[in-house]
N, C-alpha and C positions, 0 to 999 in steps of 0.2 A: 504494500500500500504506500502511495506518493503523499507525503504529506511537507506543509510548507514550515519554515524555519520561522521563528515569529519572535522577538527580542525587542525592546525597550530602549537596547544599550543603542546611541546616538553612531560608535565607532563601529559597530555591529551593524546596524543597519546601512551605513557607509560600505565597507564590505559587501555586503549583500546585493547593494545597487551597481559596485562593481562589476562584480561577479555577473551579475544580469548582464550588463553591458556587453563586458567583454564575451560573455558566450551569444548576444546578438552579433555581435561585429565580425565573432569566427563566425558562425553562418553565414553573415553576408557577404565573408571573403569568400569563403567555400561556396558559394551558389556562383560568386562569380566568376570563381576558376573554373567552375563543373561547368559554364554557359559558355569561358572561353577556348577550352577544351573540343565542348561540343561544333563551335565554331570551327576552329582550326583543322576537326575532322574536314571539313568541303571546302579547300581552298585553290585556288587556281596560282599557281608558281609562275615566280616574277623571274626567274632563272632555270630554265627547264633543260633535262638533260638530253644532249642531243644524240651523243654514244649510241643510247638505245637502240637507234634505228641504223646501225651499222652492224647488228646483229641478224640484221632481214635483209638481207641483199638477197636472196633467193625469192623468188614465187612462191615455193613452197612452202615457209615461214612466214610470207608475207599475208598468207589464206589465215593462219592463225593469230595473226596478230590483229588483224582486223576482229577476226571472229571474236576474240576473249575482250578487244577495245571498246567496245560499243558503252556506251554511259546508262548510268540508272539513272532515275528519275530526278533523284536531287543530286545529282553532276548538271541534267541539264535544267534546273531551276538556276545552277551559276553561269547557265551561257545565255538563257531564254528569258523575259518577260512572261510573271504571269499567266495565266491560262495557255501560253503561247510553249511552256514546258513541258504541259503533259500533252498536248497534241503532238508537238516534236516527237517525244518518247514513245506516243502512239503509232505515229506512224510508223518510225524504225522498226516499231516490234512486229508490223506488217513487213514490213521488207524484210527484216532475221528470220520470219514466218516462210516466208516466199522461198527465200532461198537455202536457208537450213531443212524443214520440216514437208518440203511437198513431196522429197524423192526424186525433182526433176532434177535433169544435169543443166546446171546456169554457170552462165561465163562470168562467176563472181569477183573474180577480182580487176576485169574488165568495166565489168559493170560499176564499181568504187573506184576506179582508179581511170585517170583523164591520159588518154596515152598524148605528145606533148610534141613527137618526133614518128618519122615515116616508119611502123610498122608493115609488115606484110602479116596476110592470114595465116601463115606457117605459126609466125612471131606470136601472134595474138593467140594462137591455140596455147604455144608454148608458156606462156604467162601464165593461163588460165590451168593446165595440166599440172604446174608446179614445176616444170621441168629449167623454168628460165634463171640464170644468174646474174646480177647485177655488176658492174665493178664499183658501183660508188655511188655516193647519196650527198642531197644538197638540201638546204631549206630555203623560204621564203615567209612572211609572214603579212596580215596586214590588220588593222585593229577594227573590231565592230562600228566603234567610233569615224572609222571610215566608209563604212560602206553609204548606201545612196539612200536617202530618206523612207523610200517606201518599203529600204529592210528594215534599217534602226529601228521601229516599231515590234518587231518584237523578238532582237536581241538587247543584253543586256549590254550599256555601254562599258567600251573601252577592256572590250575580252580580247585578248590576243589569239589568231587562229593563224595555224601554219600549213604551209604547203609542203610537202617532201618529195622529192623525186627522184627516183631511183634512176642513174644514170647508165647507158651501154658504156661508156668509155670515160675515164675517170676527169675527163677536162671539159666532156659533153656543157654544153648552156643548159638543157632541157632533158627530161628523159620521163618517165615513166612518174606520173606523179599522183598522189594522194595528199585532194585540200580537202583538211577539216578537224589537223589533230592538234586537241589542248592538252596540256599537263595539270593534272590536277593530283596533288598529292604527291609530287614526284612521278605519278604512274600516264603515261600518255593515253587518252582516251579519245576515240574513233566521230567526231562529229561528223558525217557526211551531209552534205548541201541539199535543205528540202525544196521541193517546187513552192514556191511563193503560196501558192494556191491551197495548200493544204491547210495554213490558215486562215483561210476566208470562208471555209468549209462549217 
């Protein structure tokens, strides 16, 4: 049974208001470490590691890194406005639908990825089969904050999104690129570019 401390003495009860105090004031440190904490879990990195993607120089690694990239819902509440998050989220899960779960054979990493330089259909199978190697990777980036008014509606401003492109020849300009990866968390994750349209829907 809780029962309260009850005293007279003026030095005592001083104490006591103490005590009160200071066990308010650890709470309200501790609620707001536990709030910055919870923060700091979804944050999008102001220095992101590029390395990473000199480990996918292959097609065949590049199938999986897309695949395991794709963002949950509060990844993309950091890149989207508003209602404009979970439609984003919605759609993707239609297209991971489409092309993980129907059984068809899709030219998936064609279909993600903006080829940049003259392919031939050979090339483009090759990609898609897993079978193609890169020599070497480049990035480019450009901020939400840039884009043209009738996007900024519903991106969140001033997100940094990168382009990568996986080059044939290590001095190539252009090669083989996928635009849409943020780092959040240190861990790169897979935005691909929705049709406008989807949120007007």
């Amino acid at each position: 049974m809780n029962t309260k401390f009850k005293t007279n003495n003026p030095f005592q009860k001083s104490l006591i208001r103490f005590y009160n105090f200071s066990k308010g004031l650890v709470i309200f440190f501790f609620i707001i470490l536990i709030s910055s904490c919870i923060n700091d879990s979804q944050k999008i990195d102001d220095n992101p590691n590029f390395k990473y993607f000199e480990n996918y120089l292959s097609s065949k690694s590049q199938y999986d890194m897309l695949k395991t990239g794709f963002p949950t819902l509060e990844e993309c509440k950091l890149v989207f406005k508003d209602k404009y998050a979970s439609t984003y989220y919605n759609w993707l899960n239609a297209i991971k639908d489409e092309y993980f779960n129907t059984g068809k054979n899709k030219n998936f990493l064609t279909y993600f990825g903006m080829i940049k330089y003259v392919f031939t259909k050979d090339e483009e199978n090759t990609i898609n089969s897993g079978a193609k190697i890169f020599k070497s990777v480049k990035y480019d980036s450009i901020s939400t904050s840039e884009f043209r008014e009738e996007w900024k509606t519903f991106y969140q401003p001033s997100v940094k999104i990168y382009s990568v492109f996986f080059l044939n020849e290590i001095n190539d300009e252009t090669g083989f690129e996928y635009n849409g990866f943020i780092s959040i968390n240190n861990q790169w994750k897979f935005f691909p570019k929705p049709k406008r349209s989807i949120f007007n829907n």
